[in-house]
N, C-alpha and C positions, 0 to 999 in steps of 0.2 A: 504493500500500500504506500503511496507518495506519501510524505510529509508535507509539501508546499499544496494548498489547495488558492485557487483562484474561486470566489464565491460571487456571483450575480445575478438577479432578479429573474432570466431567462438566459441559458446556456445559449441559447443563441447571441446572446451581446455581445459574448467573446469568441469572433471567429477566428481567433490564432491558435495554432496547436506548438504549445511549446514544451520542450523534452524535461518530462519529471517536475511536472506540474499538471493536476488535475482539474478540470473546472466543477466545481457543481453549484445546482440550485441554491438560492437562500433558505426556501423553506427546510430543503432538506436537511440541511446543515443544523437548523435549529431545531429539527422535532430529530433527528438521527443523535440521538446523544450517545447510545452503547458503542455504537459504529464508529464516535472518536474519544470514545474514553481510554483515556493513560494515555493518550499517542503523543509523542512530540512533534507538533504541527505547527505550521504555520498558516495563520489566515490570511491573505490579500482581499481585502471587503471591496470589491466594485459594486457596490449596490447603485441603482439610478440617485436615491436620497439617505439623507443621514438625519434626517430632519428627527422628532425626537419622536418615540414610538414607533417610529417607522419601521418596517424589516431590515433595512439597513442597519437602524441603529439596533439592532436587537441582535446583527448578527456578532457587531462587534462586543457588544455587552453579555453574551452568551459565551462567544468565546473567553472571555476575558473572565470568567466565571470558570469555565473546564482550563485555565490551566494553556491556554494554547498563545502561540505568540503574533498577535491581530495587528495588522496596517490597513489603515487607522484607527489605533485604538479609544474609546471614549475620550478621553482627556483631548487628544489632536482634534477630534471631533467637535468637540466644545473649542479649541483655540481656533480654528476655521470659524465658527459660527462670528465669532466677536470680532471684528473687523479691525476696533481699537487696537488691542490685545495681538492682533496679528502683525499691525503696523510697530508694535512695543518690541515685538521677539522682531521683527526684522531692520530693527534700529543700525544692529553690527552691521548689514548687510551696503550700509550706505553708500560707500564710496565704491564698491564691487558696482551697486546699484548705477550710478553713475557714469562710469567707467564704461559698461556692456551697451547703456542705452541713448551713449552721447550721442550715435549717428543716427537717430531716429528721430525723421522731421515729423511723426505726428504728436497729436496732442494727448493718446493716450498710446498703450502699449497690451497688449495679452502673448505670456509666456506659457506656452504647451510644456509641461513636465512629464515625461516618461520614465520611469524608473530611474528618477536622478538626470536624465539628460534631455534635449530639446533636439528638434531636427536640424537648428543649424547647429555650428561645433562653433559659431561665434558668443553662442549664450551657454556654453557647456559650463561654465563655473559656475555662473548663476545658477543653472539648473540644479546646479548638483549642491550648493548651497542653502538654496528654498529648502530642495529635498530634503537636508538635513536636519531646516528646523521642523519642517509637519511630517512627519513620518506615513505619508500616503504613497501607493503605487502611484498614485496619476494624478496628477492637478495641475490647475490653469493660476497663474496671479497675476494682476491686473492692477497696472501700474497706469499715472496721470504725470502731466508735466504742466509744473506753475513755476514761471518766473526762469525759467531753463532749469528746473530743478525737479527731479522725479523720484518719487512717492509708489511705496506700494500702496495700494486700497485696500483688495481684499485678496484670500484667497477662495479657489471654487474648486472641488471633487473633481474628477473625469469617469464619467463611469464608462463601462463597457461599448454601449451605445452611441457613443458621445464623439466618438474619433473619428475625424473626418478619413475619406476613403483613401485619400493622398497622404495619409502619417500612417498606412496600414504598414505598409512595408521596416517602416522605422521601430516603429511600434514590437514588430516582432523581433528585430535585430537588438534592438533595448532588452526589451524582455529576455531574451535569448542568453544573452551577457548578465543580464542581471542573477538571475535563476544560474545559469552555469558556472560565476566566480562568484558571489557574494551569497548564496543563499546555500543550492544543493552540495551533501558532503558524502564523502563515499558512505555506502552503507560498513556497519559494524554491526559484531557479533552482539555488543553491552554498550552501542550508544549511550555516551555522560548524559545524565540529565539536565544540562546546565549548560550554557555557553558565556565564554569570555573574550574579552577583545581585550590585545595587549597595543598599546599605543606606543608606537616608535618612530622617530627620527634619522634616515640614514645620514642626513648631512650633519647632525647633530656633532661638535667638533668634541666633546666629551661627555659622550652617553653614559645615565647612572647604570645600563649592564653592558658588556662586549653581546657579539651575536651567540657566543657560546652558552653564554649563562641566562640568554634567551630559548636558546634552543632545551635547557632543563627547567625552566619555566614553563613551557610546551607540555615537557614531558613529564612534569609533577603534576600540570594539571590535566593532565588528563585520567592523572594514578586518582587525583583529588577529586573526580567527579566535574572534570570540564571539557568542552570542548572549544579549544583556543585557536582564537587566529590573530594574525598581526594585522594589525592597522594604521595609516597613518591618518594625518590629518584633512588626506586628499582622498580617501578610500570612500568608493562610492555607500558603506554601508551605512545606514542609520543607528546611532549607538543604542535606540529602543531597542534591537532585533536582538540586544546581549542582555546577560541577567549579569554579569560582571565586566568591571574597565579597572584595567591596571595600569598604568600610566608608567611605561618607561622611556619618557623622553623630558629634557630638561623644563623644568615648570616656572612660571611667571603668568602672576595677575594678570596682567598685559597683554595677553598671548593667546592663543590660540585651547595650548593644554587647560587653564585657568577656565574658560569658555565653555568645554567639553566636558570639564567635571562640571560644571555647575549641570550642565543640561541631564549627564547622565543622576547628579541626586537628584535635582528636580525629579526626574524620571520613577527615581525608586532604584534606581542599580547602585547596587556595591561599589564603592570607587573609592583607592588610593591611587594618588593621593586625592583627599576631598578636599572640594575645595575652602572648609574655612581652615584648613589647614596650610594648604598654599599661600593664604592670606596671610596667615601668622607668621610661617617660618620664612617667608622669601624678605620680610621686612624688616631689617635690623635694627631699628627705630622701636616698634612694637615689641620687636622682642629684647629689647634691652629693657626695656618698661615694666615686659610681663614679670622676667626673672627678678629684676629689682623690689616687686611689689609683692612677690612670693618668698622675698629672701632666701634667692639662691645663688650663690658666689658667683661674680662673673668678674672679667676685668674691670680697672675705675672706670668708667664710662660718661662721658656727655653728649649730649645732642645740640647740634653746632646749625642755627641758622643762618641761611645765605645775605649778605649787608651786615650780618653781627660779627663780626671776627673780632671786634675792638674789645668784646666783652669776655673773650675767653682770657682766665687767669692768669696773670702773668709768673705767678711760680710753678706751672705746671713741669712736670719732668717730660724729658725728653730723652730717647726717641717715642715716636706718640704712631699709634696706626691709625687713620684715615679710611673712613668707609664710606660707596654707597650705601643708600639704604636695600638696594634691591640686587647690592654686589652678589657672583654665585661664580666658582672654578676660579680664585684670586683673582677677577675680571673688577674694578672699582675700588682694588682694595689696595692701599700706599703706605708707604712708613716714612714719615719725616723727621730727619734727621737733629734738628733745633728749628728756632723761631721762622728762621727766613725759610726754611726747607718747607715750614711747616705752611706757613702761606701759599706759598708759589702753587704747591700740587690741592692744596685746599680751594683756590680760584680754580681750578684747572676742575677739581670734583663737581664745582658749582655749577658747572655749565652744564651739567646733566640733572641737577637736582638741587632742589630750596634747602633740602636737609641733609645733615652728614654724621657721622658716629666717631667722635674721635675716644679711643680706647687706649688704656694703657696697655705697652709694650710687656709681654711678658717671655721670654728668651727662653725655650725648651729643645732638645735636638730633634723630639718629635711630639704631635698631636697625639691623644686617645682619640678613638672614635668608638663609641657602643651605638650599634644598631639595636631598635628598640622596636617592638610590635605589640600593639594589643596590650603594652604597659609591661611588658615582658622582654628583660636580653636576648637579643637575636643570636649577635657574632660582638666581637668585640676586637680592634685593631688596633697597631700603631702606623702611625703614617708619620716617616722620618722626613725631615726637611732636607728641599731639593739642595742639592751641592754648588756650596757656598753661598746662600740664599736662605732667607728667613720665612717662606715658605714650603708646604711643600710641593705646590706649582709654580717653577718657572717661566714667564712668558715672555719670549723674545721679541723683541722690535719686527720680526717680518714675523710674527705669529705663530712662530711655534714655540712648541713647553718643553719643558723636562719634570720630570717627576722623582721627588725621592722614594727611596726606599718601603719596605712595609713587611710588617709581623701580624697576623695573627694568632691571638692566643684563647684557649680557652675558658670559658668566661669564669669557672670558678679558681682561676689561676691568676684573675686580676683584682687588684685592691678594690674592697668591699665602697670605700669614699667614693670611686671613681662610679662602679655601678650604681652608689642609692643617689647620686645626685645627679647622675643621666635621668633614671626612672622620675627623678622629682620633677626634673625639667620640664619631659615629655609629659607628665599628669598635668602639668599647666595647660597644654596646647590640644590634646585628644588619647585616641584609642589607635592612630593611624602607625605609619610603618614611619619612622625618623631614623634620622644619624644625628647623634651628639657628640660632637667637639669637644675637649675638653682639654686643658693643661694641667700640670700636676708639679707644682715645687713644693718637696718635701713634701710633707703630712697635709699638704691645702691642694685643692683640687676648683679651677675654675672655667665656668661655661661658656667657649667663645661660641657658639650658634649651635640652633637646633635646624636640621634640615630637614623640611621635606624632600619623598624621591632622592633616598642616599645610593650610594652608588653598590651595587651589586656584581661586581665582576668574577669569571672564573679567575680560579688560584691567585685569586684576593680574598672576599671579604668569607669565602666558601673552603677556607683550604683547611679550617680546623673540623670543621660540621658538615661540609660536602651537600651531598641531596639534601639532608637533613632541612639546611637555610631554605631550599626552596619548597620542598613538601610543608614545610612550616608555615610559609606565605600565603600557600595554597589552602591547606586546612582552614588555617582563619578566615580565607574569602569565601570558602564553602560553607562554612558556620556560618557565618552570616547571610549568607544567602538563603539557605534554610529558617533560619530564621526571620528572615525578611518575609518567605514564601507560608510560612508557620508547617512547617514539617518539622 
């Protein structure tokens, strides 16, 4: 029996036959309940309307009831109806919006969506964009232009019926693509009951995993009850289609990853990193605040606003380190050497940001790092500072690094200060996956940052605990997932 079913008011709406995808009736779908119980299915609703009571809406509301994975589910259903609320979620989409519909001299605009894409390949980002905010097979959205500036309005369904006879051929080609890389997967003996999408960066210049320790990521979850695929941020799927998002590619508010976790919590999916967590740890401002107000060691610390330089102390000691707030891989991050040093690269900071973290120097040969989950030690490392250099990433003027040294050790083989005051950190911030910094003179142990999205590499952060670190990952997102799902 297919998994993917195509569902429509009269199988006649949909005259495309496409491979490993079934169509059937609405009504069937909703009085046949034995016929998809336990199945892992997926629904595609083309009903004519979604209107509320309708069989449309009944189909999606029924499935969503058995357990099955529906486009468009209730919720997308409800953000279509509200016009407001659709112009709000496609706020990001603005300047794309712009960009795709400069050359069009009318006053209004209607974009055909096909499983993520349009028939011309000149609207193919946009298409694939809409697509990702409403999670529907097929939709129209309908855009105006006031003042040379263009506006989505609303968007509209496509149901089965609805496609003109000149987008049949596309239509199947879409579909055909979509159904054969993003949706159908081989069959298996014990098919997971659960999918996840792991989100990656190939350009990414310092991924928190290599592809290896992606590749046991894979294969833990699928020991763990998943079925994973990689993703990036261009990937035609929609993150509804997953009951898990693992984020390993580098994170920022800003950004694209930040945007994706929001959508998949909204959503209901499992997701590290989540995003109030990205909010907290990528901000060194926030988190200098937090740990101060929890009284937990960290360097002396101030917060340096941009036109006040006049007001910092003049007996402060020197060398002094220089932060953005949103620094990540020693990217914003300076040491000034005395007063004059300390200026020059402090304007130099300003230009990217009103606010800066100047912290006291504290001179170790290496960082601790405890990787922390669920409030729990992961792994625990030393990362030794790059050669000759008070980090322990080097960045050269044409862009490349060097990297010191590194030790894993096992966690009950490291001083007890070092673990309870990682765990105290990470209890300020969540339940999610961190890496804690720390420095250690003598008997004092101090917290230079908590990260969200620490780096996971093979024969790094894995060479004391092996599988172990990733099956560990994996159980907690399966827990919670169950949890989520109340099994």
């Amino acid at each position: 029996m297919n998994n993917n079913f195509i569902v429509v008011n009269n199988p006649k709406d949909w005259a495309f036959d496409i491979l490993g995808v079934e169509v059937i009736e609405a009504r069937e779908y909703c009085i046949s309940n034995e016929k998809f119980l336990n199945k892992r299915i997926r629904v595609f609703n083309l009903c004519r309307s979604y209107r509320y009571q309708s069989i449309g809406y009944y189909v999606s509301l029924i499935a969503s009831a058995r357990g099955h994975r529906v486009f468009p589910d209730i919720n997308t259903i409800q953000e279509i109806k509200a016009p407001q609320l659709v112009r709000i979620l496609a706020e990001d989409l603005d300047n794309l919006i712009q960009r795709s519909l400069k050359n069009v001299t009318a006053k209004t605009f209607e974009l055909s969506v096909y499983f993520g894409k349009n028939i011309s390949k000149r609207y193919d980002k946009l298409s694939r964009e809409i697509y990702n905010l409403f999670q529907a097979p097929m939709l129209r959205a309908y855009f105006s232009k006031k003042n040379n500036i263009w506006k989505i309005q609303n968007i509209d369904v496509i149901s089965g019926n609805q496609i003109p006879d000149e987008h049949h051929p596309y239509v199947v080609d879409f579909a055909t693509q979509y159904f054969s890389s993003g949706i159908v997967h081989k069959k298996r003996k014990a098919p997971p009951p659960y999918d996840m999408a792991i989100l990656v960066n190939d350009k990414d210049e310092t991924p928190p995993s290599d592809k290896k320790a992606i590749e046991q990521f894979i294969k833990s979850a699928a020991n763990n009850g998943f079925d994973a695929q990689i993703i990036n941020k261009d990937s035609p799927q929609h993150i509804g289609e997953f009951d898990a998002l693992f984020i390993r590619e580098t994170t920022s508010v800003n950004h694209h990853t930040f945007r994706l976790a929001q959508k998949a919590a909204a959503q209901g999916i499992v997701v590290i990193d989540d995003p109030d967590s990205i909010i907290k740890c990528t901000n060194k401002v926030y988190l200098a605040e937090l740990l101060k107000h929890n009284k937990i060691p960290l360097p002396e610390s101030a917060v340096l606003i941009k036109d006040s330089l006049r007001h910092f102390p003049e007996n402060r000691k020197f060398p002094i380190i220089l932060k953005q707030p949103d620094s990540s891989y020693s990217h914003g991050i300076v040491k000034a050497e005395n007063k004059e040093d300390f200026t020059v690269k402090a304007h130099q900071l300003f230009e990217k940001s009103d606010l800066l973290i100047a912290q006291e120097y504290i001179r170790t040969d290496f960082d601790w790092r405890v990787g922390v989950l669920d409030g729990k030690p992961l792994y625990v490392c030393k990362y030794y500072m790059a050669k000759d250099h008070w980090q322990i990433i080097n960045w050269t003027k044409k862009g490349k690094w060097h990297l010191g040294g590194h030790e894993c050790l096992p966690v009950e083989n490291v001083p007890k200060a070092i673990i309870r005051t990682a765990l105290r950190a990470c209890n300020c911030i969540g339940k999610g996956l961190y890496g804690v910094d720390l420095k250690q003179v003598k008997d004092k142990c101090y917290v230079i940052e908590v990260n969200d999205n620490p780096s996971i590499e093979s024969d790094v952060e894995d060479v004391v605990y092996g599988s172990l670190i990733y099956n560990t990952i994996m159980k907690v997102f399966y827990d919670r997932v169950c949890r989520l799902k109340g099994r």
